[in-house]
VOBADREN-46164 format. One record per atom (N, C-alpha, C): residue number from 1; x, y, z. Coordinates in Angstrom, 1 decimal. Each point is the difference from the previous one (the first is absolute). Layout:
{i:NUM&X:X&Y:Y&Z:Z} .
...
# end
This chain:
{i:1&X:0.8&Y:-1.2&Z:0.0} .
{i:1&X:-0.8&Y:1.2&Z:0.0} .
{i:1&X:0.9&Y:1.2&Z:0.0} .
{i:2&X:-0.4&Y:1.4&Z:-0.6} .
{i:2&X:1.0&Y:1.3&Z:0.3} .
{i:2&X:-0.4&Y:0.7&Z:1.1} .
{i:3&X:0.9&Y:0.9&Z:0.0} .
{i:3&X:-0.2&Y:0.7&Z:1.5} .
{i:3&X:-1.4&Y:0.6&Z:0.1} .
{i:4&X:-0.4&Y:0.4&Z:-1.5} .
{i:4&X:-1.2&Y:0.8&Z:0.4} .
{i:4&X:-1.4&Y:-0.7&Z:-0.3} .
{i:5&X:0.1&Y:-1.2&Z:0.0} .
{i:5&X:-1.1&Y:-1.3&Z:0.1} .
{i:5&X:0.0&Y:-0.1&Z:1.5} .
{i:6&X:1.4&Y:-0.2&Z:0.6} .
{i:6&X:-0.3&Y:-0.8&Z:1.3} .
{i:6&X:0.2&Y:2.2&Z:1.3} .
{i:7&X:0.1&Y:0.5&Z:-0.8} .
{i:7&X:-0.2&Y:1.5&Z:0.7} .
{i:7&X:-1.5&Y:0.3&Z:0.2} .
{i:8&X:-0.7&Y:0.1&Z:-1.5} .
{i:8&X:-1.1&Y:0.1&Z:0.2} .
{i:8&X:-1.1&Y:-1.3&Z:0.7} .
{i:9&X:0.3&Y:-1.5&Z:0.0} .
{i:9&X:-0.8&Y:-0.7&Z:0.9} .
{i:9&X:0.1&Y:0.8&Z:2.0} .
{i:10&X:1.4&Y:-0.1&Z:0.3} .
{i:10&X:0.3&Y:0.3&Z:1.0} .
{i:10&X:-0.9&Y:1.6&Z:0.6} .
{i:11&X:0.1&Y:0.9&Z:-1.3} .
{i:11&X:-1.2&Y:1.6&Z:0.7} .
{i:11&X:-1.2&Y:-0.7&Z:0.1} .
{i:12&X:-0.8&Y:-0.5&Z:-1.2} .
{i:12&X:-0.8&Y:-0.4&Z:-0.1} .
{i:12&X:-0.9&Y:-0.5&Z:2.0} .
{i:13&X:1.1&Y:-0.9&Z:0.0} .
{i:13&X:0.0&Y:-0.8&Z:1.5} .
{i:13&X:-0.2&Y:1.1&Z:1.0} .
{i:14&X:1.4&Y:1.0&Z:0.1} .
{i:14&X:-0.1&Y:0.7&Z:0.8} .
{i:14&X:-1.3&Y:1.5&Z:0.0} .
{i:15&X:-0.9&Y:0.2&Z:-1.1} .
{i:15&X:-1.1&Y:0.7&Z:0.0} .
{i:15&X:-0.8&Y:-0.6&Z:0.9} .
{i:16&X:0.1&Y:-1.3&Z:0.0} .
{i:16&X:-1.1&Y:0.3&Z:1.2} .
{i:16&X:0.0&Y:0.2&Z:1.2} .
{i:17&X:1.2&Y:0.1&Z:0.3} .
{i:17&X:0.8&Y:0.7&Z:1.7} .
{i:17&X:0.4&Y:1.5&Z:0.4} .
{i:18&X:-1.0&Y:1.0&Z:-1.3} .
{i:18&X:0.7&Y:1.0&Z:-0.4} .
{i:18&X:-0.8&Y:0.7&Z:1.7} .
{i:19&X:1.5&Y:0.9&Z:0.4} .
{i:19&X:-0.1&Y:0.6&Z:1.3} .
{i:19&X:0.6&Y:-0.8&Z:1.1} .
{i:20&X:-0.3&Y:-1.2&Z:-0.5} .
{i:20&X:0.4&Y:-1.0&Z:1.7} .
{i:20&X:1.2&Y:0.0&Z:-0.3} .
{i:21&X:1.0&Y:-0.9&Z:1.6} .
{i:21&X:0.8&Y:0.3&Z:0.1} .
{i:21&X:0.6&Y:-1.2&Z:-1.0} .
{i:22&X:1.3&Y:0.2&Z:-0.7} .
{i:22&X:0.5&Y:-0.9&Z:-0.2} .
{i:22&X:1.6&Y:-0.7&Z:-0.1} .
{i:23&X:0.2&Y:-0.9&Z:0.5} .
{i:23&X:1.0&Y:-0.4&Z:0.7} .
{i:23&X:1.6&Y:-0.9&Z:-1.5} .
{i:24&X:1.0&Y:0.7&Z:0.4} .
{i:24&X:1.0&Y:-0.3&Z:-1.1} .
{i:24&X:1.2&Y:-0.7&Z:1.2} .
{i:25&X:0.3&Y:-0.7&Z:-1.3} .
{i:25&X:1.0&Y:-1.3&Z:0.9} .
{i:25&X:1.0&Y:-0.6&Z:-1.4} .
{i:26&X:1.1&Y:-0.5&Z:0.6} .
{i:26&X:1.4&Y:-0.1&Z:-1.3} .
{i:26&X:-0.2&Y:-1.7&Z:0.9} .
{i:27&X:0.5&Y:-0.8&Z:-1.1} .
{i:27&X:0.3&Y:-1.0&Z:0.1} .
{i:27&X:1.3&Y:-0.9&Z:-1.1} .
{i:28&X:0.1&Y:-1.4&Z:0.4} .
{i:28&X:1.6&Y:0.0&Z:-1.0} .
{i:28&X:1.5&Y:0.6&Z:0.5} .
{i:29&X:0.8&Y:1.0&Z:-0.4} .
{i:29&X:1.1&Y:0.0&Z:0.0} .
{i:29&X:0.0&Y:1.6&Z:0.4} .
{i:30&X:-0.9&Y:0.5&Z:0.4} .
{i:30&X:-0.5&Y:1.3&Z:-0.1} .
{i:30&X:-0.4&Y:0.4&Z:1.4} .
{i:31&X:0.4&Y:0.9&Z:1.0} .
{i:31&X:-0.2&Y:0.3&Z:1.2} .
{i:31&X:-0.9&Y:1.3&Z:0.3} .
{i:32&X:-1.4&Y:0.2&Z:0.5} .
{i:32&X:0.0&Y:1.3&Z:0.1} .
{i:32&X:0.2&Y:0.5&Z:1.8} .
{i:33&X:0.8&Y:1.2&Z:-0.6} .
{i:33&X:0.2&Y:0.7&Z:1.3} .
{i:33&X:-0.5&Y:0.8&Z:0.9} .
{i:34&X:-0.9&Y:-0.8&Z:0.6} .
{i:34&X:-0.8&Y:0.9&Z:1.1} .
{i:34&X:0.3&Y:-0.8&Z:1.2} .
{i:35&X:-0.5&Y:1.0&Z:1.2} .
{i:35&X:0.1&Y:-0.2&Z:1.8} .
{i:35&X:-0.7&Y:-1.2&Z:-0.2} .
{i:36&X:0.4&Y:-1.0&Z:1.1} .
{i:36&X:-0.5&Y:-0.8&Z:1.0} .
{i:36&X:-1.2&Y:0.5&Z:-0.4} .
{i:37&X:-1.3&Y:-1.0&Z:0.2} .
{i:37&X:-1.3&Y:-0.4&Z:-0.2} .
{i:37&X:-0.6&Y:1.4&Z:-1.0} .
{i:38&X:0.8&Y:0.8&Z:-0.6} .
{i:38&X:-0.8&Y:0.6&Z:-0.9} .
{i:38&X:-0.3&Y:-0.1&Z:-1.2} .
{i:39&X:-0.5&Y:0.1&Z:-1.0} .
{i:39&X:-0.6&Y:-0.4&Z:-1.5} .
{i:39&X:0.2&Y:1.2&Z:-0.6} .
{i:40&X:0.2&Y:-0.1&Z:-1.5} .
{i:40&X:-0.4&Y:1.3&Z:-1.1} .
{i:40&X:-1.9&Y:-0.2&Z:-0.1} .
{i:41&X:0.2&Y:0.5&Z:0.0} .
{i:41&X:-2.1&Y:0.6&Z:-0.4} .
{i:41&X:-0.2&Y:0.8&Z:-0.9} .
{i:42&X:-0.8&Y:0.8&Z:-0.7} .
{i:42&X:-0.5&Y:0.7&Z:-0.4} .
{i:42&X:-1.4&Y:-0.6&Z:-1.0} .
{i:43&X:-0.8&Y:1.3&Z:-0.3} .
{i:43&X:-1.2&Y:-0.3&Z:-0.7} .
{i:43&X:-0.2&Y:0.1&Z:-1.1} .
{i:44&X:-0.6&Y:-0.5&Z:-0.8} .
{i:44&X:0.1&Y:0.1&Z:-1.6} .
{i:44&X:-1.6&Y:0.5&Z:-0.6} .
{i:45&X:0.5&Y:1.1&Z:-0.7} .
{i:45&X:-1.5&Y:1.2&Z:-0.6} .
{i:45&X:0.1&Y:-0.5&Z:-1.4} .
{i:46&X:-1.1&Y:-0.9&Z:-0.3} .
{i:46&X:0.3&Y:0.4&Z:-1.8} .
{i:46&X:0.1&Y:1.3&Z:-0.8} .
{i:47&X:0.4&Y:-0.3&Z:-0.9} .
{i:47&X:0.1&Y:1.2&Z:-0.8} .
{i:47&X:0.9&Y:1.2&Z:0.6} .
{i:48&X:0.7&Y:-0.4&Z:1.0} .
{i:48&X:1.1&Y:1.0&Z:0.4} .
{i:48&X:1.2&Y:-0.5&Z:-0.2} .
{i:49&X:0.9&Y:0.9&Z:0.1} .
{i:49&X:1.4&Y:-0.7&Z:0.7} .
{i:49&X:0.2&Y:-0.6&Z:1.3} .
{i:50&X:0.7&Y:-1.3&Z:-0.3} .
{i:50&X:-0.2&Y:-0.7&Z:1.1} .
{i:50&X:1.4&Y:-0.1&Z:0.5} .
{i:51&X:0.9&Y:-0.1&Z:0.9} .
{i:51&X:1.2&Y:0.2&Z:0.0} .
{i:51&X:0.9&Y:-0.6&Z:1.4} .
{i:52&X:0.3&Y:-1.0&Z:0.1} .
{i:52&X:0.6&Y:-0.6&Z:1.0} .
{i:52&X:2.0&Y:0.0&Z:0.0} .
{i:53&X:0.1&Y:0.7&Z:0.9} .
{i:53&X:1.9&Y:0.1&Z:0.4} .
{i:53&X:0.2&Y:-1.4&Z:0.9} .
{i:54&X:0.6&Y:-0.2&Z:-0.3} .
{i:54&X:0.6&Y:-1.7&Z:0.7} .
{i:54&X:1.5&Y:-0.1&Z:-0.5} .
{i:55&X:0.5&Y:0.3&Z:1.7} .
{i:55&X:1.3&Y:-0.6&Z:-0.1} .
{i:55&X:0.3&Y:-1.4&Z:-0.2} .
{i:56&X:0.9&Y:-0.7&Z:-0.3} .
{i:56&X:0.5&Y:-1.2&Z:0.1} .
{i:56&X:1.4&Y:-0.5&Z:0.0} .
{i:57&X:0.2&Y:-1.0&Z:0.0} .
{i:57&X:1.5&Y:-0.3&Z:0.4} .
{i:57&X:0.0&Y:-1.8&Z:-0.5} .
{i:58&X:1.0&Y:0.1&Z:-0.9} .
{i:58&X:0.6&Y:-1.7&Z:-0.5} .
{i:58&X:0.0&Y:-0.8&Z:1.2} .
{i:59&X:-0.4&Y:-0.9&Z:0.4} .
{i:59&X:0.6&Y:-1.0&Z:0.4} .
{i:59&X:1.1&Y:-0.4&Z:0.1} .
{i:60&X:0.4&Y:-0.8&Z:-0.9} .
{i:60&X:0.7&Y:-0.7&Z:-0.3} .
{i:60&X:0.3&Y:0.8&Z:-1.5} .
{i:61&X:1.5&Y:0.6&Z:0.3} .
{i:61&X:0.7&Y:0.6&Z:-1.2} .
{i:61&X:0.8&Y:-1.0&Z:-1.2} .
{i:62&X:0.1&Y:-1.5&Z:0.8} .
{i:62&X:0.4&Y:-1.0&Z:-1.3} .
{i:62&X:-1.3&Y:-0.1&Z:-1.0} .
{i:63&X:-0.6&Y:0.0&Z:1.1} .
{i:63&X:-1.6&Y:-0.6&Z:-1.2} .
{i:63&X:-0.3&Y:1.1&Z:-1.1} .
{i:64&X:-0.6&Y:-0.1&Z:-0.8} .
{i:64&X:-0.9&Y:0.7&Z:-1.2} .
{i:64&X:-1.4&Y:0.6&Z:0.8} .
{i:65&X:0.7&Y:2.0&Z:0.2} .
{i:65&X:-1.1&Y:0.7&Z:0.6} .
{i:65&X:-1.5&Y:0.1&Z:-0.1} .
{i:66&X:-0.7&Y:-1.1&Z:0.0} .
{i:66&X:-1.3&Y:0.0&Z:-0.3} .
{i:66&X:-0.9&Y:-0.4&Z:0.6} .
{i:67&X:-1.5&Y:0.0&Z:0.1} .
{i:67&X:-1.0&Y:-0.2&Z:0.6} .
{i:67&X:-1.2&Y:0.3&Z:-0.1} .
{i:68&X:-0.8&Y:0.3&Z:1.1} .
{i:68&X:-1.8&Y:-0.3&Z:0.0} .
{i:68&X:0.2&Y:1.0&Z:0.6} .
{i:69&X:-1.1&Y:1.5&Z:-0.6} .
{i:69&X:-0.7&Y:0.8&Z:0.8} .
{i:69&X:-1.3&Y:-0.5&Z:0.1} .
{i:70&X:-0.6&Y:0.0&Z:0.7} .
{i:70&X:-1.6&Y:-0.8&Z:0.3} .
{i:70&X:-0.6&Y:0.8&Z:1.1} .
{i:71&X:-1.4&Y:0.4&Z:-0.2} .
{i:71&X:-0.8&Y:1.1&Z:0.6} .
{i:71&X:-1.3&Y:-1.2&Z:0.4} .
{i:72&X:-0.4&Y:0.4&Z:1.3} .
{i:72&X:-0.5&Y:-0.8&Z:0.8} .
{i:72&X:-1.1&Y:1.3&Z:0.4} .
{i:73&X:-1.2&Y:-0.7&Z:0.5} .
{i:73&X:-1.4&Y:0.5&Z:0.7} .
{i:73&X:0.9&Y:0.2&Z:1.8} .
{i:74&X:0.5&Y:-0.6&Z:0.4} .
{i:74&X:0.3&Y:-0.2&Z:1.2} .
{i:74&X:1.7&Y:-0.2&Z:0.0} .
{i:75&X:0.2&Y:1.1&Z:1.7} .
{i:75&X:1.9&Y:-0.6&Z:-0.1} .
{i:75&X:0.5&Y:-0.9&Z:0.3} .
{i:76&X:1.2&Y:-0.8&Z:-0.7} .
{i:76&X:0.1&Y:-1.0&Z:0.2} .
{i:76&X:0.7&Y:-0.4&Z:1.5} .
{i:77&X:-0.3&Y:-1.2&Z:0.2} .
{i:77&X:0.2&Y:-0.4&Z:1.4} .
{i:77&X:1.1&Y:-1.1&Z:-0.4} .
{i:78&X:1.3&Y:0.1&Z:1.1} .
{i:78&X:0.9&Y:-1.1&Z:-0.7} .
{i:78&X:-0.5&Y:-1.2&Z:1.0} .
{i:79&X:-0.8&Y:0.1&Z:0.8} .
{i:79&X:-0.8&Y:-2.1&Z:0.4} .
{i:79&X:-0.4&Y:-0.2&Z:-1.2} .
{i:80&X:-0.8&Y:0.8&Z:-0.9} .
{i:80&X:-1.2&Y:-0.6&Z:-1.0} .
{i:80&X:1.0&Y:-0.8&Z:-0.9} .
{i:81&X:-0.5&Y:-1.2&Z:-0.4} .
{i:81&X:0.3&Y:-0.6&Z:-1.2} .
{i:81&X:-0.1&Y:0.2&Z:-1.3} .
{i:82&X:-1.4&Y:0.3&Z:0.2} .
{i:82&X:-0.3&Y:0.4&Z:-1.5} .
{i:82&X:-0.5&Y:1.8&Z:-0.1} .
{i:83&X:0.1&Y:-0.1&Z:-1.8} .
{i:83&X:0.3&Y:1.5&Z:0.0} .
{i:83&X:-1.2&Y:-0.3&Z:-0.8} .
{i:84&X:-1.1&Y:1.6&Z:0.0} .
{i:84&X:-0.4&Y:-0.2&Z:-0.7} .
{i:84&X:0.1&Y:1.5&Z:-0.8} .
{i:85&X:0.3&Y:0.0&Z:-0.7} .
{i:85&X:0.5&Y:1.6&Z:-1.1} .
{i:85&X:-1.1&Y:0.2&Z:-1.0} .
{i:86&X:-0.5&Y:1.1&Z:-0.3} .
{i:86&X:-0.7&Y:1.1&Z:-0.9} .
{i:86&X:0.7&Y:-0.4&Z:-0.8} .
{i:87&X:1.3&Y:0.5&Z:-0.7} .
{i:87&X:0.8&Y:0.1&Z:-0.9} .
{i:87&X:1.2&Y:-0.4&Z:0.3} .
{i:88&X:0.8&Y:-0.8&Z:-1.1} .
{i:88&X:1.6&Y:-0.2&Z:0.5} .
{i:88&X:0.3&Y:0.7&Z:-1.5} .
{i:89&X:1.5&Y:1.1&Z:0.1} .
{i:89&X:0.9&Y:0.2&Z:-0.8} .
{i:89&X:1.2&Y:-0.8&Z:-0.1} .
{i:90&X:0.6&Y:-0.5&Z:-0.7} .
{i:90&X:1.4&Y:-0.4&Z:-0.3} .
{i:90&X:0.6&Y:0.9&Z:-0.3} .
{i:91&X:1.3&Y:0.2&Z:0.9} .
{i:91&X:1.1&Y:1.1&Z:-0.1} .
{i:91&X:1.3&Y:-1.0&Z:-0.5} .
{i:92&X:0.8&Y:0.8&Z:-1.1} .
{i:92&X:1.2&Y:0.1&Z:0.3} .
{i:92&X:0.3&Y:1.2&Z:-0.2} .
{i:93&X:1.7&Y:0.5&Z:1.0} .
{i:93&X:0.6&Y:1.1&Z:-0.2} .
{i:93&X:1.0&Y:-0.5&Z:-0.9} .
{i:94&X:0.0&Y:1.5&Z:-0.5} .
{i:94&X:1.1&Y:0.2&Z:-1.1} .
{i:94&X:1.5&Y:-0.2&Z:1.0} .
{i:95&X:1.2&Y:-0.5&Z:-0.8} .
{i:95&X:1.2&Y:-0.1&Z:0.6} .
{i:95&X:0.4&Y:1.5&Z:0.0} .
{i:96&X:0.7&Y:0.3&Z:0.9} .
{i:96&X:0.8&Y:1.6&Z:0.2} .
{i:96&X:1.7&Y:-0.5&Z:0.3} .
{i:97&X:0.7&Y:1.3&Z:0.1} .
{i:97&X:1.4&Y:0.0&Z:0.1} .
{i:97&X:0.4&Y:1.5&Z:0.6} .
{i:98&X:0.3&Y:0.2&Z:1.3} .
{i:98&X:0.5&Y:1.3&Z:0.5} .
{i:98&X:1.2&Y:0.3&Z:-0.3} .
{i:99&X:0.1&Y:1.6&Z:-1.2} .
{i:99&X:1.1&Y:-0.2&Z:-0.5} .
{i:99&X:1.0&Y:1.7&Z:1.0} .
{i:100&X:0.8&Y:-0.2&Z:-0.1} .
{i:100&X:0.7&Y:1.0&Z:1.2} .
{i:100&X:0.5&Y:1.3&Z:-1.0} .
{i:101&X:-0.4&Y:1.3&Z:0.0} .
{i:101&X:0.8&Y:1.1&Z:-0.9} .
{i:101&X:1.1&Y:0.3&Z:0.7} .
{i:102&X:1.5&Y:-0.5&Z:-0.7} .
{i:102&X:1.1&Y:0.8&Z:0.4} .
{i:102&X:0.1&Y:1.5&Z:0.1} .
{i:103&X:-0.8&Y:0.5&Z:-1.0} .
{i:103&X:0.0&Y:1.8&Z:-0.1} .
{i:103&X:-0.4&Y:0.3&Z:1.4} .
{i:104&X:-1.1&Y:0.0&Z:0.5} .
{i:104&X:-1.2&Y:0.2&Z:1.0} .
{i:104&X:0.1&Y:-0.8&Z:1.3} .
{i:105&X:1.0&Y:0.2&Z:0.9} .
{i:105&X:-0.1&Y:-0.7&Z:1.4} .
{i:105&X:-1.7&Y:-0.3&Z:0.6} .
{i:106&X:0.0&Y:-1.2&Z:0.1} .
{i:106&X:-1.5&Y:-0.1&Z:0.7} .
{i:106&X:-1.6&Y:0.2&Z:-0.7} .
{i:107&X:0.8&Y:-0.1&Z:-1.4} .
{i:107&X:-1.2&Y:-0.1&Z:-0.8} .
{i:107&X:0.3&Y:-1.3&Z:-0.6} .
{i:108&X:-1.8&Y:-0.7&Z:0.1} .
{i:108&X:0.1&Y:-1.3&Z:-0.7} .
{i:108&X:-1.2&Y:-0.3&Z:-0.8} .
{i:109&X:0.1&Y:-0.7&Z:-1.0} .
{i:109&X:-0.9&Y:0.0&Z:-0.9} .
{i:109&X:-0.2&Y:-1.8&Z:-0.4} .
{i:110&X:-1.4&Y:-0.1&Z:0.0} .
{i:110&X:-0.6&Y:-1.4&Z:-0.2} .
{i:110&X:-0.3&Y:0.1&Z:-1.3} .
{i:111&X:0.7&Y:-1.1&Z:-0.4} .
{i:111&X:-0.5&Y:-0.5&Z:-1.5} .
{i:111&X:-0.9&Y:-0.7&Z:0.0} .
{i:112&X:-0.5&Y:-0.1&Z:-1.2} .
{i:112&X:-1.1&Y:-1.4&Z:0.2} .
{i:112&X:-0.1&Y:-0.8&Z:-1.1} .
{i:113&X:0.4&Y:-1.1&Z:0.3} .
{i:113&X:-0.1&Y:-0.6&Z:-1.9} .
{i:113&X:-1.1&Y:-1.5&Z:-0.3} .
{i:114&X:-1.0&Y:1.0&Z:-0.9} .
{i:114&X:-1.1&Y:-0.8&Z:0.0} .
{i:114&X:0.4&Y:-1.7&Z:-0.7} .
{i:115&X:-0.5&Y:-0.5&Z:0.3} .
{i:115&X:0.0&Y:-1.8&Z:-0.6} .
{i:115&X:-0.9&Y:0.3&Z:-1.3} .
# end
């Protein structure tokens, strides 16, 4: 399927939760960075911009940076076994390389080289 087959099933889904809260979570190789027992949240309005900031952090830097963003009705609880998700995205991150400028002490610049 393309991204915007399995984008558009996923809003679709999420219209009918439009206003409630809704709960985002990384899985796979993919870490997200929040406090002890907190969650990302936010609400989703059709027909607006919808816009979620999520830090994250590799895992495991041997592995291939990738994984599951998956949006849940409810936050997830790590007893629960099972998950049950609104929508799952498949991430990969693009590879980077931090390159150092001799000219410019303390200036650094991230490359990114797409696959």
């Amino acid at each position: 399927l393309s991204l915007f087959v399995c984008l558009s099933v996923c809003l679709s889904l999420l219209q009918v939760l439009e206003g409630k809260p809704i709960f985002a979570d990384c899985f796979g190789n993919l870490v997200p960075l929040t406090k002890s027992g907190q969650h990302h949240v936010f609400s989703f309005y059709a027909f607006k911009e919808n816009r979620l900031a999520l830090f994250i952090k590799i895992r495991d830097s041997a592995q291939e940076p990738c994984g599951r963003l998956s949006f849940t009705k409810d936050p997830r609880t790590y007893r629960s076994l099972t998950h049950k998700a609104i929508c799952n995205l498949n991430i990969t991150l693009p590879t980077y390389c931090k390159v150092r400028h001799l000219n410019t002490p303390g200036l650094d610049t991230m490359c990114i080289n797409m696959k």
